[in-house]
LUMKE-433514 format. One record per residue (C-alpha): x, y, z; residue number from 1; residue in three letters. Coordinates in nm, 2 decimals, decimal comma. Layout:
N
+--------+--------+--------+-----+-----+
|     c1 |     c2 |     c3 |   i |  aa |
+--------+--------+--------+-----+-----+
|      X |      Y |      Z | NUM | ala |
...
+--------+--------+--------+-----+-----+
***
This chain:
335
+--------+--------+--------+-----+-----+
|     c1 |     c2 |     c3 |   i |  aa |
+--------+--------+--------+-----+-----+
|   0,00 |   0,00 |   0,00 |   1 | unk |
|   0,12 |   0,36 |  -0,11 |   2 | unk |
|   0,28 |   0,56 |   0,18 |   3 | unk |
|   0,05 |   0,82 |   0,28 |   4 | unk |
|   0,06 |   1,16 |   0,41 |   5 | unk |
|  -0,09 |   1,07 |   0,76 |   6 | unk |
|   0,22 |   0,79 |   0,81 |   7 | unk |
|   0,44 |   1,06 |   0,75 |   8 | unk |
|   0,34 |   1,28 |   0,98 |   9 | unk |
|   0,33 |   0,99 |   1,26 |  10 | unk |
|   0,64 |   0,89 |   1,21 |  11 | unk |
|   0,79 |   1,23 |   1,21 |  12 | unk |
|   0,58 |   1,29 |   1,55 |  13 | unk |
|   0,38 |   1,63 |   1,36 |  14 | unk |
|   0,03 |   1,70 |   1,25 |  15 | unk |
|  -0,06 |   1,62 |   0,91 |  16 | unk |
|  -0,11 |   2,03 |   0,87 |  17 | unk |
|   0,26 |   2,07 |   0,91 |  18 | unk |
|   0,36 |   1,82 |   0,67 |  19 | unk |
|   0,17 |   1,97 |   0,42 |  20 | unk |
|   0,36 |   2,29 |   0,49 |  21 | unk |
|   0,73 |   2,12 |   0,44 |  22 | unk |
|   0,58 |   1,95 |   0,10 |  23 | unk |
|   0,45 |   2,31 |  -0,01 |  24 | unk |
|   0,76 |   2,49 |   0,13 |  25 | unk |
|   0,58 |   2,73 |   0,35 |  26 | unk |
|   0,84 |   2,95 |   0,59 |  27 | unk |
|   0,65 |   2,93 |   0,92 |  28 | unk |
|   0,77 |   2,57 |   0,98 |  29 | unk |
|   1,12 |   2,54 |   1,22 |  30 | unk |
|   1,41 |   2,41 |   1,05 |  31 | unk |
|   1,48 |   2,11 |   1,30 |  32 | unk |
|   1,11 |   2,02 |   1,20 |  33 | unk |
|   1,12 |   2,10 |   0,85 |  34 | unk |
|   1,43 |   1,85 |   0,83 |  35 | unk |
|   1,28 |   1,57 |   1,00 |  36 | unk |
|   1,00 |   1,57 |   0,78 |  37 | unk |
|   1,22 |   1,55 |   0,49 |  38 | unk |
|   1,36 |   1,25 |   0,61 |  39 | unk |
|   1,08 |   1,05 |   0,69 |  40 | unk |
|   0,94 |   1,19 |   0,32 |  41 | unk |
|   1,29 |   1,01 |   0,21 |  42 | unk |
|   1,28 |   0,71 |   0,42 |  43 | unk |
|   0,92 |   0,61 |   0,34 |  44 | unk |
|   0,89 |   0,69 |  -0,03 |  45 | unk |
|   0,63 |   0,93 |   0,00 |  46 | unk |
|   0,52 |   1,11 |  -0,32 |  47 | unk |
|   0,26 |   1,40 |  -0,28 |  48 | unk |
|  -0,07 |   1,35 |  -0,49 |  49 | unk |
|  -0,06 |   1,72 |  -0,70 |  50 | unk |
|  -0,35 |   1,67 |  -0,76 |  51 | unk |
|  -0,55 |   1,65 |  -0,44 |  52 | unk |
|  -0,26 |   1,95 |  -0,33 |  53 | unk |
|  -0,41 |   2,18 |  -0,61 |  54 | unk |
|  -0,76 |   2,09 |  -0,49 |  55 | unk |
|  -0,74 |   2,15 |  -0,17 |  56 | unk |
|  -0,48 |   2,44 |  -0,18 |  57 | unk |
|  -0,63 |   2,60 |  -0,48 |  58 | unk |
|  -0,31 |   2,56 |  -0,63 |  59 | unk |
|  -0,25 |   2,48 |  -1,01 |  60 | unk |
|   0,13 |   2,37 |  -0,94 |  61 | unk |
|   0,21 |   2,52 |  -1,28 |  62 | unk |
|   0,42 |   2,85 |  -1,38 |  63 | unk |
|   0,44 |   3,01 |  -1,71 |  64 | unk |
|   0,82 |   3,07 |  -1,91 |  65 | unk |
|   0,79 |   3,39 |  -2,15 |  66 | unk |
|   1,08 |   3,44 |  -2,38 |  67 | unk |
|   1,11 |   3,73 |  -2,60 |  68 | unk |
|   1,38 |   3,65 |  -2,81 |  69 | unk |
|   1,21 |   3,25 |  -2,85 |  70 | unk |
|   1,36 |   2,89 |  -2,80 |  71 | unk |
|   1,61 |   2,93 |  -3,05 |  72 | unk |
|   1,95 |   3,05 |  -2,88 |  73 | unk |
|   2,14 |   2,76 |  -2,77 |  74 | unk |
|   2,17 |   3,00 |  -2,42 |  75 | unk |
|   1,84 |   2,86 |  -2,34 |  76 | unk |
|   1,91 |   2,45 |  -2,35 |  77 | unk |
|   2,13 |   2,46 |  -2,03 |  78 | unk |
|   1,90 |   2,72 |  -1,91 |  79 | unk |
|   1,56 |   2,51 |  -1,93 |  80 | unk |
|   1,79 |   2,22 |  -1,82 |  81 | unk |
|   1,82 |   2,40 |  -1,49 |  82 | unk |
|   1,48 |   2,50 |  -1,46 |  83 | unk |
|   1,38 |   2,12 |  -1,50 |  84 | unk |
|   1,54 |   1,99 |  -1,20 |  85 | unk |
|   1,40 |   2,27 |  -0,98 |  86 | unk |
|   1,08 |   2,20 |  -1,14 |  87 | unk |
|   1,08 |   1,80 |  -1,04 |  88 | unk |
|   1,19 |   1,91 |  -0,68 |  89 | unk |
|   0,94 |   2,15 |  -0,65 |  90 | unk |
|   0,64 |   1,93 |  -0,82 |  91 | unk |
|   0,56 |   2,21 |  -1,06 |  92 | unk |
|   0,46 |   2,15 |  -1,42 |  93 | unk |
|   0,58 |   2,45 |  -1,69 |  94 | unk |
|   0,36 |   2,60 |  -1,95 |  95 | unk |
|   0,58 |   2,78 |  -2,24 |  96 | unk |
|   0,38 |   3,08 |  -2,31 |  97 | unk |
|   0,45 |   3,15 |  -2,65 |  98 | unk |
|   0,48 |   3,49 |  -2,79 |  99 | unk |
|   0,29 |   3,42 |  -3,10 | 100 | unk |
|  -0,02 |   3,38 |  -2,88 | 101 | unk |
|  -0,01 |   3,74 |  -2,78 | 102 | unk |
|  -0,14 |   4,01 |  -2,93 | 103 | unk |
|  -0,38 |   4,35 |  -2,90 | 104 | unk |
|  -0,67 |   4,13 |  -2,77 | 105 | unk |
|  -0,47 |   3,94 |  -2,53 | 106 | unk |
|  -0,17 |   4,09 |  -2,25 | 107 | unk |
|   0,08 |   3,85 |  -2,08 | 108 | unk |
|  -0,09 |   3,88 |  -1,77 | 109 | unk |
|  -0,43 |   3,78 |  -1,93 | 110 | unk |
|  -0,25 |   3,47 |  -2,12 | 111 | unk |
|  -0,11 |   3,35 |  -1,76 | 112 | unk |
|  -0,44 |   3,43 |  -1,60 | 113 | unk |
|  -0,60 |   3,20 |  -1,89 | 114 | unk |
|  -0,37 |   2,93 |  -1,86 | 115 | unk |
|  -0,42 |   2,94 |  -1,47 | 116 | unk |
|  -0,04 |   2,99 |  -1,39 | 117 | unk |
|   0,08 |   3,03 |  -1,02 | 118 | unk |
|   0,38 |   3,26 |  -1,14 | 119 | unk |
|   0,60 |   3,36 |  -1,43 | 120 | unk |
|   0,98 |   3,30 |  -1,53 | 121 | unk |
|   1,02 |   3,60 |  -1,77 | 122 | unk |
|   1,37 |   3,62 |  -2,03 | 123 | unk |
|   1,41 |   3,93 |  -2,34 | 124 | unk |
|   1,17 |   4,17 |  -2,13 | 125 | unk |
|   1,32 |   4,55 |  -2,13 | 126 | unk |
|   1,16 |   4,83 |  -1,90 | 127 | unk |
|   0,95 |   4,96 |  -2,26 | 128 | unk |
|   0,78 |   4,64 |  -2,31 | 129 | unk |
|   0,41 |   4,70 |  -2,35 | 130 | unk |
|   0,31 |   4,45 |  -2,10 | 131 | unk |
|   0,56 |   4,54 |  -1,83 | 132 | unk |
|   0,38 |   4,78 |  -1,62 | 133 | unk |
|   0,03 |   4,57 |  -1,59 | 134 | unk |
|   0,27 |   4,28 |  -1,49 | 135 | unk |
|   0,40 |   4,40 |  -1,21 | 136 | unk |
|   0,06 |   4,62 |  -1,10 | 137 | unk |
|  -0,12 |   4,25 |  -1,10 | 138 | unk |
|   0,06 |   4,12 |  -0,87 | 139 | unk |
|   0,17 |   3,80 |  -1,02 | 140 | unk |
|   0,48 |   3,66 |  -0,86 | 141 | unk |
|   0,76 |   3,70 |  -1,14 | 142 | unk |
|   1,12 |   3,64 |  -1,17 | 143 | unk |
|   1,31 |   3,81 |  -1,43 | 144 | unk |
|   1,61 |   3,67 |  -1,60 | 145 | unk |
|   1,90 |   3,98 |  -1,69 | 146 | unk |
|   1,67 |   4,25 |  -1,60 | 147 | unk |
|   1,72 |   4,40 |  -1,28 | 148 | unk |
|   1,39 |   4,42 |  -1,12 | 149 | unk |
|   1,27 |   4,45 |  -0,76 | 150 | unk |
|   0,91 |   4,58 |  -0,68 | 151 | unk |
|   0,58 |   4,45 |  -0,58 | 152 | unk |
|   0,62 |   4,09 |  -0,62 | 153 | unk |
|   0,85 |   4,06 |  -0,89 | 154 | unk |
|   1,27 |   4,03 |  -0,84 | 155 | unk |
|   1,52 |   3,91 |  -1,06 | 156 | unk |
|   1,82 |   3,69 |  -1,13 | 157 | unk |
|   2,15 |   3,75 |  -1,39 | 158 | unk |
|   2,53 |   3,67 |  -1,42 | 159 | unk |
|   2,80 |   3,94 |  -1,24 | 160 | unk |
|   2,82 |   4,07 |  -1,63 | 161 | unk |
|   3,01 |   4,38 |  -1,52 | 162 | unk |
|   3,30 |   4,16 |  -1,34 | 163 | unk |
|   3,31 |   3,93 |  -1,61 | 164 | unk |
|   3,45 |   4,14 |  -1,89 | 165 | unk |
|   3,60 |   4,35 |  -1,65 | 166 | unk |
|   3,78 |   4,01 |  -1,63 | 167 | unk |
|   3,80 |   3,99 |  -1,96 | 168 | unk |
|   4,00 |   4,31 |  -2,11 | 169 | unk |
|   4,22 |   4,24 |  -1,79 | 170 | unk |
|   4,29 |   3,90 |  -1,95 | 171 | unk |
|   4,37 |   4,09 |  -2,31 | 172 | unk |
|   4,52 |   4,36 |  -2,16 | 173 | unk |
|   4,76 |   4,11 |  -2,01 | 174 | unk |
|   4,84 |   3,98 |  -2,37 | 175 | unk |
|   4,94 |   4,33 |  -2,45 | 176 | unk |
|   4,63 |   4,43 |  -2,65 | 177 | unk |
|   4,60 |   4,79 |  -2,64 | 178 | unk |
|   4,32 |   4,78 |  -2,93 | 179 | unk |
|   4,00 |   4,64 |  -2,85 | 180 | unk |
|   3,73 |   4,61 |  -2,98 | 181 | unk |
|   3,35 |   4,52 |  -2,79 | 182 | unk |
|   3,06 |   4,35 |  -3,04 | 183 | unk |
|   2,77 |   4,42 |  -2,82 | 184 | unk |
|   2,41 |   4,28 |  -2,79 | 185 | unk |
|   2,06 |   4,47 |  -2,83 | 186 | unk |
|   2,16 |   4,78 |  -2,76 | 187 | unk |
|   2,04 |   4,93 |  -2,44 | 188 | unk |
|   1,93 |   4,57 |  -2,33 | 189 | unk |
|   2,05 |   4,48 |  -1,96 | 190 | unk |
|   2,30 |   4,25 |  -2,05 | 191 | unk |
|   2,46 |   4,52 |  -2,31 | 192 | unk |
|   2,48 |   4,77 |  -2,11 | 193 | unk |
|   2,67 |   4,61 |  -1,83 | 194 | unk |
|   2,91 |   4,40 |  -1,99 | 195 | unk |
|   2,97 |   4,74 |  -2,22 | 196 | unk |
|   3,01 |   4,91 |  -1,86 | 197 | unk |
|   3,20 |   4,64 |  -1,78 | 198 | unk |
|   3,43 |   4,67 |  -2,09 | 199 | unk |
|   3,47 |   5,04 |  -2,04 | 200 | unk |
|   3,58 |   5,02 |  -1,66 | 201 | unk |
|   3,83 |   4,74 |  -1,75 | 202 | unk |
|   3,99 |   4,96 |  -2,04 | 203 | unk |
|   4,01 |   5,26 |  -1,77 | 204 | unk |
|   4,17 |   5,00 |  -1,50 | 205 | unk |
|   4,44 |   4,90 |  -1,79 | 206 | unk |
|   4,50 |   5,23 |  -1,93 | 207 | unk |
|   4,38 |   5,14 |  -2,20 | 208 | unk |
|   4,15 |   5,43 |  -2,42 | 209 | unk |
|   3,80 |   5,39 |  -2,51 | 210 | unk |
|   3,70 |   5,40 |  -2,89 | 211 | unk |
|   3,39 |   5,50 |  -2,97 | 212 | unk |
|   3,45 |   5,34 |  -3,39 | 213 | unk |
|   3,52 |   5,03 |  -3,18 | 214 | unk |
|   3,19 |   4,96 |  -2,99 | 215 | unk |
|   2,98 |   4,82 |  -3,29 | 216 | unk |
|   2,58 |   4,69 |  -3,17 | 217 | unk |
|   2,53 |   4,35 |  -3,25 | 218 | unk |
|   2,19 |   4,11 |  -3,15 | 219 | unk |
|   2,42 |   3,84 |  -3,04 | 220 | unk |
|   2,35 |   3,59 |  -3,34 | 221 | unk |
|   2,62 |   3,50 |  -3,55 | 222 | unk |
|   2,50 |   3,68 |  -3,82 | 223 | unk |
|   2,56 |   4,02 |  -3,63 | 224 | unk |
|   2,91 |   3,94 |  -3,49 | 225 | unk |
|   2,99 |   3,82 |  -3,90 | 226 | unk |
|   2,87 |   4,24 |  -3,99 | 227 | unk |
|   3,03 |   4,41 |  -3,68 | 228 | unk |
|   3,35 |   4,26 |  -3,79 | 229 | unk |
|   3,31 |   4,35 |  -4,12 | 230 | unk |
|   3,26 |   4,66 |  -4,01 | 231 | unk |
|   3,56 |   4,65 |  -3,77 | 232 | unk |
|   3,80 |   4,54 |  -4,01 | 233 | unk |
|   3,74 |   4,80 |  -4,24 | 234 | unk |
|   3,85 |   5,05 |  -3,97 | 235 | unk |
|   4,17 |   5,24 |  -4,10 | 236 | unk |
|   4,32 |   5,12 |  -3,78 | 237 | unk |
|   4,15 |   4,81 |  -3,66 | 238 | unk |
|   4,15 |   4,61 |  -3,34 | 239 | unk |
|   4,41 |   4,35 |  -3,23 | 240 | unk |
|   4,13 |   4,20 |  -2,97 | 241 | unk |
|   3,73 |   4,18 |  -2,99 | 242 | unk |
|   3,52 |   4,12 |  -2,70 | 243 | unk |
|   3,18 |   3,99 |  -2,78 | 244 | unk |
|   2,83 |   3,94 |  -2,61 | 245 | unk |
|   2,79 |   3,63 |  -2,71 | 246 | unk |
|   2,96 |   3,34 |  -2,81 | 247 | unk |
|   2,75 |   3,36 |  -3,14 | 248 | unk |
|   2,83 |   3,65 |  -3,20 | 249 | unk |
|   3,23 |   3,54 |  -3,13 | 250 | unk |
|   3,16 |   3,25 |  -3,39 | 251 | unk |
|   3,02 |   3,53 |  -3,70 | 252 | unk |
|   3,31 |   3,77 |  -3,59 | 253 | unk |
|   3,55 |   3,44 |  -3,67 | 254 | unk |
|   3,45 |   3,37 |  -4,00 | 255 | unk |
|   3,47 |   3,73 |  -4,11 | 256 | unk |
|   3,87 |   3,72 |  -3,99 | 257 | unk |
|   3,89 |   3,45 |  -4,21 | 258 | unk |
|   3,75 |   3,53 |  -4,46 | 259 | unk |
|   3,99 |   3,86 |  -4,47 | 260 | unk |
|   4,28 |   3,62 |  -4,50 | 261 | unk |
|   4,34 |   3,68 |  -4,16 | 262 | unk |
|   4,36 |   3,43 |  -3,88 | 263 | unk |
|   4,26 |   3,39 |  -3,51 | 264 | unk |
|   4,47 |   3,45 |  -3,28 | 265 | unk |
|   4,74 |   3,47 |  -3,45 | 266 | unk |
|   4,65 |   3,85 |  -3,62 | 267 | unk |
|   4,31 |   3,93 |  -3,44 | 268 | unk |
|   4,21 |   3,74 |  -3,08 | 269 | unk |
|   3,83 |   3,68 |  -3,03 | 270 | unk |
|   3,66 |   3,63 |  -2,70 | 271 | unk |
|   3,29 |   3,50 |  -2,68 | 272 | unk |
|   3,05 |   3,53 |  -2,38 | 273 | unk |
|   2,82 |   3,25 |  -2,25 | 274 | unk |
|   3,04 |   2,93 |  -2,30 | 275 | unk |
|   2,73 |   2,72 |  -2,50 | 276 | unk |
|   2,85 |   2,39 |  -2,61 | 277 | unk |
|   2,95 |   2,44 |  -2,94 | 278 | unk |
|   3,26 |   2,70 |  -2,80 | 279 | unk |
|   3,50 |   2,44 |  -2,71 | 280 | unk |
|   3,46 |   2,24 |  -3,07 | 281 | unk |
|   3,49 |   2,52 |  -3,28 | 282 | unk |
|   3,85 |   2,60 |  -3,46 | 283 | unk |
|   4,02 |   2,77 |  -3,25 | 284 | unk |
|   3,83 |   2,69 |  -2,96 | 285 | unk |
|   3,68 |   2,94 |  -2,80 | 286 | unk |
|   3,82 |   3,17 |  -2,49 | 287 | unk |
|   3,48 |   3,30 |  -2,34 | 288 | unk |
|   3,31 |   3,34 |  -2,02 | 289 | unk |
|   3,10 |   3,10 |  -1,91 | 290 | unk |
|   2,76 |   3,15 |  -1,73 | 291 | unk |
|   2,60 |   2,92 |  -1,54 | 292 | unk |
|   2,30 |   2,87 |  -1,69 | 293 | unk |
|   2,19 |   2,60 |  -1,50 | 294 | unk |
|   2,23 |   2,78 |  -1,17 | 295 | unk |
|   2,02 |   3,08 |  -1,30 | 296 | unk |
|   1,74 |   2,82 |  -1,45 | 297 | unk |
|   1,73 |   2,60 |  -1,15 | 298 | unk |
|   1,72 |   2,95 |  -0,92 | 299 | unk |
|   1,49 |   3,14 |  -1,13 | 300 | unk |
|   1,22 |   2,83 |  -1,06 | 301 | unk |
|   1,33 |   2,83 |  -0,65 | 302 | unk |
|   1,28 |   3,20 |  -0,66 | 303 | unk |
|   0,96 |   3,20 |  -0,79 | 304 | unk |
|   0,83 |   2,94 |  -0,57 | 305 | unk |
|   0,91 |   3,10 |  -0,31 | 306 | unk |
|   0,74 |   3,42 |  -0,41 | 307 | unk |
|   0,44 |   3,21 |  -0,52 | 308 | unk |
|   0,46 |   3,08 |  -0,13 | 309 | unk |
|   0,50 |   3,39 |   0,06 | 310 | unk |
|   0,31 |   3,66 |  -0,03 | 311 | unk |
|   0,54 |   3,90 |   0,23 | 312 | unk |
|   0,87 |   3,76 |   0,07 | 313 | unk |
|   1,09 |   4,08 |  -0,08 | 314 | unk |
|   1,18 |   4,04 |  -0,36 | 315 | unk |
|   1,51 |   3,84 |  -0,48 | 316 | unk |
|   1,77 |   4,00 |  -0,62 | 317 | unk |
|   2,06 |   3,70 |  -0,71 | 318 | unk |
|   2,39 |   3,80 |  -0,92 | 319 | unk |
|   2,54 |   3,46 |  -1,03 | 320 | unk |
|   2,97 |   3,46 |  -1,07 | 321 | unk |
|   3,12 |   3,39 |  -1,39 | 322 | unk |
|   3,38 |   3,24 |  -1,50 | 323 | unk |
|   3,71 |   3,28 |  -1,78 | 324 | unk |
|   3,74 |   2,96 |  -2,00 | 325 | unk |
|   4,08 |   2,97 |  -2,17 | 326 | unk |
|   4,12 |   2,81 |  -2,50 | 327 | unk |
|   4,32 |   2,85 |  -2,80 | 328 | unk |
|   4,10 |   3,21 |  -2,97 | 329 | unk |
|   4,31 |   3,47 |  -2,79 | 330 | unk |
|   4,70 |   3,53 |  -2,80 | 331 | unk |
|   4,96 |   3,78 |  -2,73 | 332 | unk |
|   4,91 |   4,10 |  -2,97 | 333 | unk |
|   5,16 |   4,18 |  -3,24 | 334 | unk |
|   5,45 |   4,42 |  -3,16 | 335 | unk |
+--------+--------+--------+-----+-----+
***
């Protein structure tokens, strides 16, 4: 016979009341007894009906994804692959609520009310964004991916992109590049605008002087990192190192160096940001820096679940550390 919430709570010595507060991750209960529940949910092989939790919670155990910018990025593999195993610890189910769906007649908000969704991981949104303001006036716990958020019941989550190519033209700069070069992202975006901060502070820290002809916008596909190189060699004078805001983008900027007759690193060093799998089988393989995507996807769900949970919760703000991969796309600059 299946192990049932009552023989959890006798074995752990607690009412059935509390148990159902550990499963559903409410804050009043102690730690000592929030742990000892655990264990006897381990030791007996308890598994939660969702079903009869919704029912008698009023709880769908479902939360919405948004994406701007879509599924296609490979950014967003490792990032969904995060968001899984939160979601299997949790016992939440995830509804992808698809852009296409949305349009005059319908807002975000309304497309997560219809879909009966307890909360929302949002990724692409910037402060203009149409449906911004009635998000965060409804209400609806949200937890934004690289947008830096923190009202009502809405906080956010992103990678320490100001260290990380402060990092970065440190790590050129110690080549002895004195020319470089940044291929940013959607302009103005969040993630742009920091790691361009970041550049900037990192050329000041080196001595190094800012270009303006240098900083060319990108959308960080490869087809924009091919262009802004392009556009970069063609420079009178042109850079001896590029920084770019994606990986992507690092792999267009690439082929445009070779297709100048020119090679990487040997005349032009190329550094990518995100670390997706394909950076380390690329030729040369890639130097980037790597964010953890899984940490962000698998936080972004334990976030929002917490919101969802407590209604007096402030909201998060969590800045996730990077790291510099070495590989074989950046070398000492010419002299």
């Amino acid at each position: 016979m299946a192990t049932s919430i009552r023989d959890v709570a006798k074995a752990a010595g607690v009412s059935v009341a509390t148990v159902s507060k550990v499963l559903n991750g409410y804050t009043t209960v102690n730690e000592q007894t929030k742990e000892k529940v655990l264990k006897y949910v381990k030791e007996l092989q308890f598994r939660p009906n969702l079903a009869a939790r919704s029912l008698v919670g009023r709880r769908s155990m479902t939360i919405g994804i948004f994406l701007t910018t879509g599924l296609v990025h490979p950014f967003f593999t490792r990032i969904l692959a995060g968001m899984e195993q939160a979601l299997q610890a949790r016992g939440y189910d995830l509804i992808y609520l698809a852009r296409m769906s949305l349009g005059k007649e319908i807002s975000l908000v309304q497309h997560c009310q219809s879909r009966n969704v307890e909360g929302v991981v949002v990724f692409g949104f910037q402060h203009e964004n149409a449906d911004f303001g009635e998000l965060i006036e409804s209400g609806l716990p949200a937890v934004f991916i690289d947008l830096d958020i923190r009202e009502g019941r809405a906080g956010y989550i992103t990678s320490d992109n100001r260290e990380a190519m402060e990092r970065a033209v440190a790590y050129l700069a110690d080549l002895r590049h004195c020319r470089l070069a940044y291929i940013g992202g959607i302009k103005d975006s969040y993630a742009d605008l920091h790691r361009l901060a970041g550049f900037q502070t990192g050329l000041a820290r080196a001595g190094i002087s800012y270009r303006e002809e240098y900083r060319i916008a990108g959308d960080f596909t490869r087809e924009a990192g091919y262009l802004a190189m392009q556009r970069l060699l063609a420079l009178p004078e042109p850079p001896t190192a590029v920084l770019c805001c994606s990986d992507m983008s690092a792999i267009g900027a690439i082929e445009a160096i070779r297709e100048a007759g020119l090679s990487v690193p040997e005349d032009i060093s190329v550094l990518g940001f995100d670390d997706i799998e394909l950076a380390e089988y690329i030729q040369p393989a890639l130097t980037t820096i790597r964010q953890d995507m899984t940490t962000i996807g698998r936080r972004a769900v334990e976030l929002l679940d917490e919101l969802i949970v407590d209604e007096k919760l402030a909201p998060p703000e969590v800045i996730v550390p990077t790291e510099l991969v070495v590989r074989q796309s950046c070398g000492p600059a010419k002299v």
